[in-house]
N, C-alpha and C positions, 0 to 999 in steps of 0.2 A: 566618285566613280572609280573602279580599280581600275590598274593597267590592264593589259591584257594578260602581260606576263604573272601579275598576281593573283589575276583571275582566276588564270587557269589552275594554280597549286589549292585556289579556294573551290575549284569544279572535279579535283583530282577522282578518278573513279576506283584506284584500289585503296585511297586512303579513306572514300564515302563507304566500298564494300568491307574494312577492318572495323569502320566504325559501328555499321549496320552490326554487325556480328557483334561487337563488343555488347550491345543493346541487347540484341538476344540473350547474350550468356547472360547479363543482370540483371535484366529486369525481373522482382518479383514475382509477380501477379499482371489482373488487369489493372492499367490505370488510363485516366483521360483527361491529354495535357491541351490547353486550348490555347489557341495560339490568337493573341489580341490585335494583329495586325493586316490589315488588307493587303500591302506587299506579300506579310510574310503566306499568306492565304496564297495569293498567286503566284509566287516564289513554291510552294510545298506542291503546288501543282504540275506546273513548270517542268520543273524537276522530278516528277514522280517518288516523290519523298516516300508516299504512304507504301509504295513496293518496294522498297526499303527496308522496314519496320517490321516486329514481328506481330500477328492478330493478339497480342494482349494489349499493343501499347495505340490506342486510339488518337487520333487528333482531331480537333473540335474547333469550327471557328467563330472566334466572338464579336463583339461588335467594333471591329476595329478601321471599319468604315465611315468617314467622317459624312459623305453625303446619306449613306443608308442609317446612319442614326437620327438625321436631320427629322423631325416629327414631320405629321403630315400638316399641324396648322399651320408651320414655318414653310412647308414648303409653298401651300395655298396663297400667302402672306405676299411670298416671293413673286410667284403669276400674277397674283390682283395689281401687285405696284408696276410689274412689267407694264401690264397692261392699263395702265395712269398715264393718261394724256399730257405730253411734257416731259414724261419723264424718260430717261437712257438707266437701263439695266447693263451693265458689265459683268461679267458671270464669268466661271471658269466652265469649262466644255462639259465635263459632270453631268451638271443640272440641268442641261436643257431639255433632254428625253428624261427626267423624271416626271411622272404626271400627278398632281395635284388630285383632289378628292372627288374631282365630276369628271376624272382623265384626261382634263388637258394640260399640255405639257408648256414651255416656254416656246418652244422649237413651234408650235400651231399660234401659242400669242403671236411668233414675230412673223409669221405666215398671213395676221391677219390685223399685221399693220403694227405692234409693241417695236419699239427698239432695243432689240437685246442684240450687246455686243459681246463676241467671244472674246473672252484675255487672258494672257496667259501668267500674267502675275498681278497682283494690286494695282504696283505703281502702271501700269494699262490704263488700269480704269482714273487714276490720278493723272494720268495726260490728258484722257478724254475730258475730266473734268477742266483743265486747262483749257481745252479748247470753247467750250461753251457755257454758256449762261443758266441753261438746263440745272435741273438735281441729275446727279448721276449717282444712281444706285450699288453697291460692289454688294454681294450677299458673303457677309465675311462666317464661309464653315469652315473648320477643322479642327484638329487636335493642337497640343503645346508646339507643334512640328512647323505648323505655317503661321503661326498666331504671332510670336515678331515682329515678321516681315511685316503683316496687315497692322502693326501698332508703329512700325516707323513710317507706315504709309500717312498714320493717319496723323504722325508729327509733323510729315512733311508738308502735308495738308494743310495745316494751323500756321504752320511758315511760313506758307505763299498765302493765306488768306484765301484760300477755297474754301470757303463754304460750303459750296453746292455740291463736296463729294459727301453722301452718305452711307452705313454701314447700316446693312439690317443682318446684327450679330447672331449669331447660333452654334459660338461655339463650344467645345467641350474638351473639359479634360479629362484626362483616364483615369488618376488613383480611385476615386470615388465610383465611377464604375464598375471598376473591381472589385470596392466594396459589396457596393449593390449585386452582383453576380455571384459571388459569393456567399454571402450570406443568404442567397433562395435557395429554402429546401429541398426544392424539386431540381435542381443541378448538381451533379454531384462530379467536382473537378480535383483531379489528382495532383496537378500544377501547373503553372502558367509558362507560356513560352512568351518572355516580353518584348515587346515592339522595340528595334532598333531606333529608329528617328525619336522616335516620342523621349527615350532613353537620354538621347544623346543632349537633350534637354533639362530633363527632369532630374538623369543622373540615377546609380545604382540606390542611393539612400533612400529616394521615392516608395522603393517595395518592401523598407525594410517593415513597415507597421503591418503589412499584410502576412510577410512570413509569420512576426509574433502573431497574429488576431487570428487567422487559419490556419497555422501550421501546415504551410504547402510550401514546395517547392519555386521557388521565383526566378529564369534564368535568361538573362538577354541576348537576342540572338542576332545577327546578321541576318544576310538575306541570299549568302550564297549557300549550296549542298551542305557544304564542310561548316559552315556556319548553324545552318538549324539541327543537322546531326550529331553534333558536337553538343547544343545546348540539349537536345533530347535524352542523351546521354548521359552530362549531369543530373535531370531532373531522375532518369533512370535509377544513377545514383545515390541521390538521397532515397527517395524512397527505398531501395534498398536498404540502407541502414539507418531510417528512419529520422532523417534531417531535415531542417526547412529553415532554406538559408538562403539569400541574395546572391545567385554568380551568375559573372558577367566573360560572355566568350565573342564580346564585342568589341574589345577593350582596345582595337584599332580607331573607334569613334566615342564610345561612351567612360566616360567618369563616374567616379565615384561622386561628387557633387553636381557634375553635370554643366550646363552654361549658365553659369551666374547672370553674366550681364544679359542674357537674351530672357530672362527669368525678371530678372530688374526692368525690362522695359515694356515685359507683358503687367507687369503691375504698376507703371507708371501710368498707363493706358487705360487698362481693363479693370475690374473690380469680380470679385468671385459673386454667384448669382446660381438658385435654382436653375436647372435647365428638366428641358421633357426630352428624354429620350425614347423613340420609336424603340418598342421592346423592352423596356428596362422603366418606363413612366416618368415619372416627375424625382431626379437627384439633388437631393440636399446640395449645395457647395459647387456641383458639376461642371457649370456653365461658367461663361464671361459675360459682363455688360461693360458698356462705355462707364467709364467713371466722369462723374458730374458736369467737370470742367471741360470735357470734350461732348457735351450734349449736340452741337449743334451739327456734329457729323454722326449723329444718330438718328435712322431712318422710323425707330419706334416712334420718337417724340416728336418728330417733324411732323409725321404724318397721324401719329394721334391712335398705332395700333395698339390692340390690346390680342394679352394673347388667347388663340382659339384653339379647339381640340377636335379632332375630328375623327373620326371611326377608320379602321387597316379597309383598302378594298375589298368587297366580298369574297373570299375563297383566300387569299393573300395571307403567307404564312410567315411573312416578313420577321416579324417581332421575333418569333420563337426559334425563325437562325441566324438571327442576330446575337441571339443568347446560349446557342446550342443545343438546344433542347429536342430541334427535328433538322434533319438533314433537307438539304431543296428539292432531293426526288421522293420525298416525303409531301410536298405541297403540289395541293389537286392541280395548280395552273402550271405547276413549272412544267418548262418545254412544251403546252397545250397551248395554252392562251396566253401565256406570256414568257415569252421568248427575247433576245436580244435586240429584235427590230423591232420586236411591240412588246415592250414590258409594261407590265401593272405594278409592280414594286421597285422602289431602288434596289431593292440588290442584284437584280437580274440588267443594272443601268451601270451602276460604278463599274470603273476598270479594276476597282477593288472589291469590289462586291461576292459575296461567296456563289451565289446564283449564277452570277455569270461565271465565276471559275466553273462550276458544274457545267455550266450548259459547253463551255469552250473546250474542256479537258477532259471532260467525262468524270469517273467518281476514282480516278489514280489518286 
């Protein structure tokens, strides 16, 4: 977190209105830069970034949401175990008003009896498990950004000899996404604005095979005004003189290699594994699973699931802005039938969700 004092020179408004202008005068043409990160989604909003920006330079948000990418069989998976006699679900806040493929959500499981506990970090759900004899369930989602933490959770776990904490894994990492998003014909993206945390991980070298394979623009941003305006600008730049090249205007948190050892102990743990992404289908490489030797704090194998696929809600246009392809006042439910107190889709549920930046902010 910045001080206040930093903040503010990163909030500055004639240095965001010099930058805005700069962008005008260079930018070529149109272009459409998408931006891969759920903060930076509600950070652009926030801020009212896009009246900023001059109408050629678009911004597009991708699936940079780790619950909204979560399939719908994984979520279903999630509910069904909730609701398993015996068993304590630990969750982070997210999940619980997502709803599953017949609409019900965790938040009605534990209304009608399931034990689903809020936490607000792993090791939570690893106290609980201290405390009882029970399985205690943790639904380990997210990007390279919390995946760590849930891999020292689950060292710590094997240390104390808890068994009974289980992981029903889902999560995902981004290069190969990018792939996949990329490479569909029907998207057509000018350059990436890259997610800070995920970065701070992964490291500037992560996007260098994307620059070469697509020849776009790759640039890592912050999350304050002067931080995404700044990387906007870059991308501005190359295009302009027709570059496509890794820069990072992050470089307060992110590396050029990134964090090694936090990298080292997500593959001590995890093993690379297809995943199903809501929106984007089934990614070569994408996902994590438990590697072998940690089977017994894997809730697939315990419990013997396989995995299932199940159809987007009727009208739910989830998938396709996930990937940027329609805007959410493009989808027949948004703000009708599915709103922030009754959503049909995760994205209208995460606090990173693009649905719900639309519905909170309007379309700034």
């Amino acid at each position: 977190m910045l001080s206040g004092q930093i903040a503010d020179g990163f909030r500055d408004r004639e240095l965001a209105g010099r930058l805005s202008e700069r962008i005008r005068e260079t930018v070529p043409g149109p272009l459409r830069i998408m931006e891969v990160c759920g903060t930076h989604t509600m950070a652009i909003f926030r801020h009212g970034i896009r009246s900023l920006l001059p109408d050629e330079v678009e911004l597009i948000s991708g699936p940079g949401c780790p619950v909204c990418v979560t399939s719908g069989g994984d979520i279903d998976q999630i509910i069904d175990l909730a609701s398993t006699p015996g068993v304590i679900l630990a969750t982070f806040g997210d999940l619980v008003r997502v709803p599953g493929s017949n609409g019900k959500n965790l938040a009605e499981a534990r209304a009608e009896g399931a034990q689903v506990e809020i936490v607000y970090s792993p090791a939570d759900a690893l106290k609980i498990a201290e405390s009882t004899d029970r399985p205690v369930i943790f639904p380990a989602i997210g990007f390279e950004t919390t995946i760590p933490v849930i891999a020292a959770t689950v060292l710590e776990a094997r240390q104390k000899k808890l068994g009974n904490l289980m992981l029903l894994v889902s999560h995902k990492v981004v290069p190969p996404a990018l792939d996949a998003l990329l490479g569909d014909p029907e998207l057509a993206i000018d350059g990436l604005l890259c997610p800070g945390h995920v970065s701070a991980i992964i490291g500037e070298q992560a996007y260098q095979p994307i620059t070469e394979q697509f020849h776009i623009p790759c640039v890592i941003a912050g999350f304050e005004p002067i931080d995404i305006l700044s990387a906007v600008y870059r991308i501005v730049s190359q295009a302009r003189e027709g570059r496509a090249e890794v820069e990072n205007t992050y470089n307060r948190v992110v590396t050029k290699n990134g964090n090694a050892r936090a990298r080292a102990m997500i593959d001590l743990v995890f093993a690379p594994c297809d995943a199903d992404w809501r929106g984007l289908g089934t990614i070569p490489g994408s996902g994590l699973a438990l590697r072998e030797e940690f089977k017994e704090h894997d809730a697939r194998k315990y419990f013997d699931l396989k995995p299932v696929s199940v159809p987007e809600p009727r009208g739910c246009r989830c998938g396709e802005i996930l990937t940027g392809k329609v805007r959410p006042p493009q989808c027949p439910l948004f703000n009708t039938r599915c709103t922030p107190t009754s959503p049909v889709g995760p994205c209208m549920v995460s606090s990173e969700g693009t649905c719900a930046a639309y519905s909170k902010y309007g379309s700034v």
